[in-house]
PASEGU-261612 format. One record per atom (N, C-alpha, C, O): residue number from 1; atom name; x negated, y, z. Coordinates in nm, 3 decimals, padded with zeros to 5 digits. Layout:
// PASEGU-261612
{sero=NUM, baba=CA, x=X, y=Y, z=Z}
...
//
This chain:
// PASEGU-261612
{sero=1, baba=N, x=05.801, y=-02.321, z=02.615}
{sero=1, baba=CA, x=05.828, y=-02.311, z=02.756}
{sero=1, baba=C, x=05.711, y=-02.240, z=02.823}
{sero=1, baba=O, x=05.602, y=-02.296, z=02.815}
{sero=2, baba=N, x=05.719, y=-02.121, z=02.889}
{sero=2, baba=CA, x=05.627, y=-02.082, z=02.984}
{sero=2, baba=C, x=05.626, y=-02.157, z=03.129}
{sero=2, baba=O, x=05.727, y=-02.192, z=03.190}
{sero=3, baba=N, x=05.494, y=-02.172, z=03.169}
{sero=3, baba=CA, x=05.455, y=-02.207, z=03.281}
{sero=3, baba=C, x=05.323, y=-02.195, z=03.349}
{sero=3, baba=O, x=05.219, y=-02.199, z=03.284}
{sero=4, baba=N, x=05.323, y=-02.182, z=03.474}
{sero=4, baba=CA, x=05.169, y=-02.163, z=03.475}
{sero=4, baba=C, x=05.137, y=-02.275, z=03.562}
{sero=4, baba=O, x=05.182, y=-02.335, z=03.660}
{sero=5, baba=N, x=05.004, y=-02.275, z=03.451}
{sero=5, baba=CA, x=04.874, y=-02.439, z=03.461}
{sero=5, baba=C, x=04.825, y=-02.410, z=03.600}
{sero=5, baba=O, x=04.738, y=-02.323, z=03.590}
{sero=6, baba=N, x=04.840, y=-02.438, z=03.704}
{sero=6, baba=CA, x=04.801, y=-02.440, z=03.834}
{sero=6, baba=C, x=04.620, y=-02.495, z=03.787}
{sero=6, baba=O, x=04.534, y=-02.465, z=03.869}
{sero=7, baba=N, x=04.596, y=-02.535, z=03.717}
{sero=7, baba=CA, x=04.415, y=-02.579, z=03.718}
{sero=7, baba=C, x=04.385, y=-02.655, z=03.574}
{sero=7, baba=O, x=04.477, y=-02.701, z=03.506}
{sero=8, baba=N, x=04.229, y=-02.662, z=03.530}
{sero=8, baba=CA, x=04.229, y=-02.710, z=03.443}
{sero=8, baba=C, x=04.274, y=-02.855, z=03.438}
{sero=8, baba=O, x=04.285, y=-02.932, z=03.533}
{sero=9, baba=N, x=04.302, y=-02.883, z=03.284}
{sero=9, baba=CA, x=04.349, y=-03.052, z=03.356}
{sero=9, baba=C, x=04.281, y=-03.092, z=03.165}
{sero=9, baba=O, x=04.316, y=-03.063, z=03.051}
{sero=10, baba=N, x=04.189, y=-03.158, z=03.219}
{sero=10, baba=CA, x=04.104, y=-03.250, z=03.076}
{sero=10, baba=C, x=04.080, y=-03.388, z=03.082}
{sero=10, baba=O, x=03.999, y=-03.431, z=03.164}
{sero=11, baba=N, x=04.139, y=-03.464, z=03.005}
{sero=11, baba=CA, x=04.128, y=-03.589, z=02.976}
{sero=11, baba=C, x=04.129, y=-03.625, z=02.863}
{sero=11, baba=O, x=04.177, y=-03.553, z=02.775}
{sero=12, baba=N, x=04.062, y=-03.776, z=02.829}
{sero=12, baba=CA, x=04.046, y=-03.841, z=02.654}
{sero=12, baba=C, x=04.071, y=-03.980, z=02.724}
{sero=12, baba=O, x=04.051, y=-04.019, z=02.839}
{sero=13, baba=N, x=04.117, y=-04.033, z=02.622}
{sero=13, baba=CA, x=04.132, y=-04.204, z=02.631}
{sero=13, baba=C, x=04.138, y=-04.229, z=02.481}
{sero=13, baba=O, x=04.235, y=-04.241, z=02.406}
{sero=14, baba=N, x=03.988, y=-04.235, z=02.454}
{sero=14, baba=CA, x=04.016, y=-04.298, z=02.268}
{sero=14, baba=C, x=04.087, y=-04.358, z=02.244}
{sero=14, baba=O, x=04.161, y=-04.355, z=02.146}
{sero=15, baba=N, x=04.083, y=-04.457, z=02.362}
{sero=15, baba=CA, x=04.150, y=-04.595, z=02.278}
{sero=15, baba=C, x=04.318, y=-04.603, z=02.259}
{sero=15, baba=O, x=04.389, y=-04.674, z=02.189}
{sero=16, baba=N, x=04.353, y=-04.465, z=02.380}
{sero=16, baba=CA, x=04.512, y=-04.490, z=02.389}
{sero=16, baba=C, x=04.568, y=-04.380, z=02.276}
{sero=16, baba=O, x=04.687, y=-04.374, z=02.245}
{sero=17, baba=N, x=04.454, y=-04.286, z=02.215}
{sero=17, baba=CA, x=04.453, y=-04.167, z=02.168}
{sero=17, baba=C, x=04.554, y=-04.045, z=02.225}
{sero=17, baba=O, x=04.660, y=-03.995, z=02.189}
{sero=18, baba=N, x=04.500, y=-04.036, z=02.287}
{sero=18, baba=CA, x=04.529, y=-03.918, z=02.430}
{sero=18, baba=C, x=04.435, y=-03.854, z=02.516}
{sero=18, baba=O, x=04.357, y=-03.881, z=02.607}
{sero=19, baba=N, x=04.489, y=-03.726, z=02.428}
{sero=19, baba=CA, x=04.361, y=-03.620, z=02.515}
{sero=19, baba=C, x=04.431, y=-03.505, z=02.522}
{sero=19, baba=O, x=04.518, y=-03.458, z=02.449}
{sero=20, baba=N, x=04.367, y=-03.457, z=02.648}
{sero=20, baba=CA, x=04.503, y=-03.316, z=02.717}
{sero=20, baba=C, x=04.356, y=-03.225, z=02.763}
{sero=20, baba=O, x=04.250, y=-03.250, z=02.820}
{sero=21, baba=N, x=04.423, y=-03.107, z=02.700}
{sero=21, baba=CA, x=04.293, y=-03.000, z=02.722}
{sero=21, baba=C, x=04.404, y=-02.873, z=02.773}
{sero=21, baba=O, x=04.466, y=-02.808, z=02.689}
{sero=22, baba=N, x=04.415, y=-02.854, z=02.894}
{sero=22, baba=CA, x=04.466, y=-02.745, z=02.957}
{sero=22, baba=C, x=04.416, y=-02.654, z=03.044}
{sero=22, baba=O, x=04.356, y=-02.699, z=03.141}
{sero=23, baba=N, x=04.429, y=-02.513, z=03.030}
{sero=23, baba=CA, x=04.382, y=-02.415, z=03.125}
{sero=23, baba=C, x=04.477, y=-02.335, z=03.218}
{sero=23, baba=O, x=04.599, y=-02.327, z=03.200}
{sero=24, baba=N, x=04.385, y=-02.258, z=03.352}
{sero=24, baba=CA, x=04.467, y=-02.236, z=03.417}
{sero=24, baba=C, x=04.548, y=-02.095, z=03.424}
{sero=24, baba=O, x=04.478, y=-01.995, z=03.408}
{sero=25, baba=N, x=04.644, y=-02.082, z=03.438}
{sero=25, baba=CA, x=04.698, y=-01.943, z=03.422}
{sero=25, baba=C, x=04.863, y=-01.952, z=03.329}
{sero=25, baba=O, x=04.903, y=-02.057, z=03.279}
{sero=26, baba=N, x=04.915, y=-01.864, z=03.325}
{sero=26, baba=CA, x=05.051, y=-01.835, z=03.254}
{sero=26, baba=C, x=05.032, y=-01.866, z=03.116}
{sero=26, baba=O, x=04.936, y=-01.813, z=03.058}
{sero=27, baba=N, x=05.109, y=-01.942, z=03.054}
{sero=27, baba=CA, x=05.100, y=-02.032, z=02.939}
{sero=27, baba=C, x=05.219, y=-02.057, z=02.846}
{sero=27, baba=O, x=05.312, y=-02.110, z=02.907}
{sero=28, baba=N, x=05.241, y=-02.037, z=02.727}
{sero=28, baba=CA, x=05.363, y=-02.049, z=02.668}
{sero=28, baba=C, x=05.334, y=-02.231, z=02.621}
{sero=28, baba=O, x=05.305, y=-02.240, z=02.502}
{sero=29, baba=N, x=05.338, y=-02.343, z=02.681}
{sero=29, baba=CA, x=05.341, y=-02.455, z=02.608}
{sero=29, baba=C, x=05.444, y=-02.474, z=02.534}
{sero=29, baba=O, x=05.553, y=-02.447, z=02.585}
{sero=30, baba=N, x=05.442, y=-02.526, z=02.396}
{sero=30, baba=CA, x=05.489, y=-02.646, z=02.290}
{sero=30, baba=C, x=05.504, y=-02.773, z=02.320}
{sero=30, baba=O, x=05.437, y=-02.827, z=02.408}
{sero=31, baba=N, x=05.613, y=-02.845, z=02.234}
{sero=31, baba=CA, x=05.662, y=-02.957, z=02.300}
{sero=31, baba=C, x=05.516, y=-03.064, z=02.323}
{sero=31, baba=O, x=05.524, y=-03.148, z=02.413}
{sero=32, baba=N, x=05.389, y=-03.056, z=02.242}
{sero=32, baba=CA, x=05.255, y=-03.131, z=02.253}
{sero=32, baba=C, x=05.223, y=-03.117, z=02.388}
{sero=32, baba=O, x=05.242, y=-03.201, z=02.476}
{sero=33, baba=N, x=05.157, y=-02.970, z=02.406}
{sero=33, baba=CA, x=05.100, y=-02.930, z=02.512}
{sero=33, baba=C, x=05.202, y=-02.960, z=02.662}
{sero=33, baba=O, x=05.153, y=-03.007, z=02.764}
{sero=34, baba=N, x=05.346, y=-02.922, z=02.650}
{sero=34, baba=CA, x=05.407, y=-02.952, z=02.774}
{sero=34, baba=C, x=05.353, y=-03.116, z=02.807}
{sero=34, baba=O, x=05.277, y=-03.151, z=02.898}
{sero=35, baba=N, x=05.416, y=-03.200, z=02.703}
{sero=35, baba=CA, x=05.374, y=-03.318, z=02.728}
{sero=35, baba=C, x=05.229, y=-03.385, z=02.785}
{sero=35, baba=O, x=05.217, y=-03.478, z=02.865}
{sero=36, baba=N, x=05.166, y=-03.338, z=02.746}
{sero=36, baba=CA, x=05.002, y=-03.297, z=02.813}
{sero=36, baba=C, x=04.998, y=-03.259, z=02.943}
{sero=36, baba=O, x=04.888, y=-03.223, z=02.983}
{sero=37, baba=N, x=05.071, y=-03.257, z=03.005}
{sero=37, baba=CA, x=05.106, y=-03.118, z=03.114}
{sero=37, baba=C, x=05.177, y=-03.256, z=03.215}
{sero=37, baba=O, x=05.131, y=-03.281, z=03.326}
{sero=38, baba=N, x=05.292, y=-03.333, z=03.156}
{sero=38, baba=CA, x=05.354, y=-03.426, z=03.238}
{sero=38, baba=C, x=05.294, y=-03.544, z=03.253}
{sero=38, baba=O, x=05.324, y=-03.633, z=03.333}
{sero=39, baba=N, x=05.188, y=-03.543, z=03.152}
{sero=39, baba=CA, x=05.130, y=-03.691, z=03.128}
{sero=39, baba=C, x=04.962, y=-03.670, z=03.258}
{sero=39, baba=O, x=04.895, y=-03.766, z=03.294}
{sero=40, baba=N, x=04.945, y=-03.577, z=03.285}
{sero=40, baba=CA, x=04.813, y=-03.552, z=03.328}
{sero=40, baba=C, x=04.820, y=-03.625, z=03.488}
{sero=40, baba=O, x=04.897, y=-03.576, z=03.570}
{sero=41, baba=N, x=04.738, y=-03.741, z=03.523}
{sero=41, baba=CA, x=04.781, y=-03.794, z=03.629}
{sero=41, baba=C, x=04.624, y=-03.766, z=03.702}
{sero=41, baba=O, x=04.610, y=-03.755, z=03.824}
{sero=42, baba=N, x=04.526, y=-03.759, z=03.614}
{sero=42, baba=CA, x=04.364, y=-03.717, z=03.700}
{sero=42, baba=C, x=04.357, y=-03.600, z=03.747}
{sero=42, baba=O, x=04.344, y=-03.497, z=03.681}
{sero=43, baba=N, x=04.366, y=-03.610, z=03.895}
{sero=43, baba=CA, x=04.338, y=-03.485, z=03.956}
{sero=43, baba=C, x=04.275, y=-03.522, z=04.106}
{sero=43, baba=O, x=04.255, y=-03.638, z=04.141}
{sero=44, baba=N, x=04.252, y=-03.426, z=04.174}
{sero=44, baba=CA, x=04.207, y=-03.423, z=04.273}
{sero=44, baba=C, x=04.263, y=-03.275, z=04.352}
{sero=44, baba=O, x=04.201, y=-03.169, z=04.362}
{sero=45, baba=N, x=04.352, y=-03.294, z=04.385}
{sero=45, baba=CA, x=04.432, y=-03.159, z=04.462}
{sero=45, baba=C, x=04.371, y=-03.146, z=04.568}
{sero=45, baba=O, x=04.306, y=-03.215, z=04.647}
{sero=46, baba=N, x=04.427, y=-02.971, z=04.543}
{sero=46, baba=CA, x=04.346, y=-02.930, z=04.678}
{sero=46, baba=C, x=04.541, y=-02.876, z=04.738}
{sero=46, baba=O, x=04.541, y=-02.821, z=04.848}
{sero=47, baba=N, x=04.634, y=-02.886, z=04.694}
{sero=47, baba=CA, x=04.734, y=-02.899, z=04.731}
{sero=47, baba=C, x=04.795, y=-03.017, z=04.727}
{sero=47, baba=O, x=04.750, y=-03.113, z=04.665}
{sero=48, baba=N, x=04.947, y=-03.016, z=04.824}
{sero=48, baba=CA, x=04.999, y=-03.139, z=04.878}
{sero=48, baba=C, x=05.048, y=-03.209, z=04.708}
{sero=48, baba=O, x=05.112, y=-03.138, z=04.630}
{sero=49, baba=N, x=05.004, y=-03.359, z=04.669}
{sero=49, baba=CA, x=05.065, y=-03.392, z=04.546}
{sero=49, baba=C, x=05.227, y=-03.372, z=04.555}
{sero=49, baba=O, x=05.278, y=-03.262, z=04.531}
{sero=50, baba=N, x=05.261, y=-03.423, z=04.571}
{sero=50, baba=CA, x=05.468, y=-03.421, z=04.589}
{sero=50, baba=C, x=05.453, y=-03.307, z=04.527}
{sero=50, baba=O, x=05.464, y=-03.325, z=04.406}
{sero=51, baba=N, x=05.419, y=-03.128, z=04.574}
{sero=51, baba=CA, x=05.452, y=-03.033, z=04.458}
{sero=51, baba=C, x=05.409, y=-03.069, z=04.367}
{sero=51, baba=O, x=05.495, y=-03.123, z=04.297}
{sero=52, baba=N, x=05.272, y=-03.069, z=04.306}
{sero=52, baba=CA, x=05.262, y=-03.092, z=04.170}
{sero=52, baba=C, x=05.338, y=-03.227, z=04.100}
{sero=52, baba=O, x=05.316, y=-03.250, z=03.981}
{sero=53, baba=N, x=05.402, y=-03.291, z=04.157}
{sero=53, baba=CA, x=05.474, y=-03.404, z=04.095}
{sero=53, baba=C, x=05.605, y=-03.366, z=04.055}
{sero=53, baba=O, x=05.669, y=-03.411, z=03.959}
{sero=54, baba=N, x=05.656, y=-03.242, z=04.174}
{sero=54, baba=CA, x=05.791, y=-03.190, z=04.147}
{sero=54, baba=C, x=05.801, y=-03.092, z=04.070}
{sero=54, baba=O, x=05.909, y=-03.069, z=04.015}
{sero=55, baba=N, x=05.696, y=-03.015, z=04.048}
{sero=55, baba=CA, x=05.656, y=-02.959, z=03.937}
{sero=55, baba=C, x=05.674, y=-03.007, z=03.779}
{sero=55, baba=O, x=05.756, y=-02.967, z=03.696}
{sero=56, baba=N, x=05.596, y=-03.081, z=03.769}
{sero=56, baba=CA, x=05.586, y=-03.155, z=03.639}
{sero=56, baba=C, x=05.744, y=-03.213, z=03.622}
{sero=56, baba=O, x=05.775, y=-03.231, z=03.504}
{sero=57, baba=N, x=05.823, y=-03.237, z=03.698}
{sero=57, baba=CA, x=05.955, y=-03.334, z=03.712}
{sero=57, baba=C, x=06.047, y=-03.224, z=03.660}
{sero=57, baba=O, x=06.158, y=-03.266, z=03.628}
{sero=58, baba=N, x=06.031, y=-03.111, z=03.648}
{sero=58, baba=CA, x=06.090, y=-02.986, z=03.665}
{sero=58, baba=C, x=06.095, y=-02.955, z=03.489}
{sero=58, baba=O, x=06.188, y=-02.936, z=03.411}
{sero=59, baba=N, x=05.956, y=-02.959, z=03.472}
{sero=59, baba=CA, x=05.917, y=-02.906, z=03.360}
{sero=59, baba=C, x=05.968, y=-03.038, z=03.250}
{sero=59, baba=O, x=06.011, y=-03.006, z=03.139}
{sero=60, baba=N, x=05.961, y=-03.160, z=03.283}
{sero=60, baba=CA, x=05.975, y=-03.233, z=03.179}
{sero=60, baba=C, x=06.141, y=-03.242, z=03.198}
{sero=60, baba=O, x=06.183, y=-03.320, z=03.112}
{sero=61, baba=N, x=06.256, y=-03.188, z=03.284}
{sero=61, baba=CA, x=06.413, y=-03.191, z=03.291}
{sero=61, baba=C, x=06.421, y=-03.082, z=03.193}
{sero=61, baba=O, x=06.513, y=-03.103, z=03.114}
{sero=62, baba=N, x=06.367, y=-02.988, z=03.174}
{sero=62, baba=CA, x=06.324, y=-02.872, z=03.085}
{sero=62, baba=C, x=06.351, y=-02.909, z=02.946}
{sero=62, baba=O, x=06.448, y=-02.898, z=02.871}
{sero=63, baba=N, x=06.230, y=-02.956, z=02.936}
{sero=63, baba=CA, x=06.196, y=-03.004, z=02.776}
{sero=63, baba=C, x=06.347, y=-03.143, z=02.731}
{sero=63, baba=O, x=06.378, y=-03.177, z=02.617}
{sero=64, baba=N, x=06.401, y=-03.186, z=02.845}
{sero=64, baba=CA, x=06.520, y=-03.297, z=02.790}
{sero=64, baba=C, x=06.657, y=-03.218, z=02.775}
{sero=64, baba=O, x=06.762, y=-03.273, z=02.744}
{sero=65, baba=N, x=06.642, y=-03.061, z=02.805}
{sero=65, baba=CA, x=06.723, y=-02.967, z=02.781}
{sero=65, baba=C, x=06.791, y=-03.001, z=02.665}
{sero=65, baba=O, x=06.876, y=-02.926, z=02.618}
//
């Protein structure tokens, strides 16, 4: 699936073993990386959240294609 990463988005949680390493720009993600992409909840927007939520909502109706 192409999409573009509106910002970097990096996170680890050893313990849950989950770590999302994404950059920003036009991107062909895989079913890993999309998931990385819907799961990423640390941010600090400098845009309104609701898009990036409807975003991600978009992308993961996608992947249940």
């Amino acid at each position: 699936m192409e999409i573009d990463v509106e910002k970097e988005m990096h996170y680890v949680d050893k313990a849950g073993g989950v770590e999302i390493n994404l950059y920003p720009g036009m991107q062909i993600l895989n079913g890993e990386k999309s998931l990385q992409y819907i799961r990423f909840r640390h941010d600090k927007l400098s845009y309104p959240k609701e898009t990036f939520e409807m975003h991600r909502y978009y992308v993961l109706l996608l992947l249940l294609k």
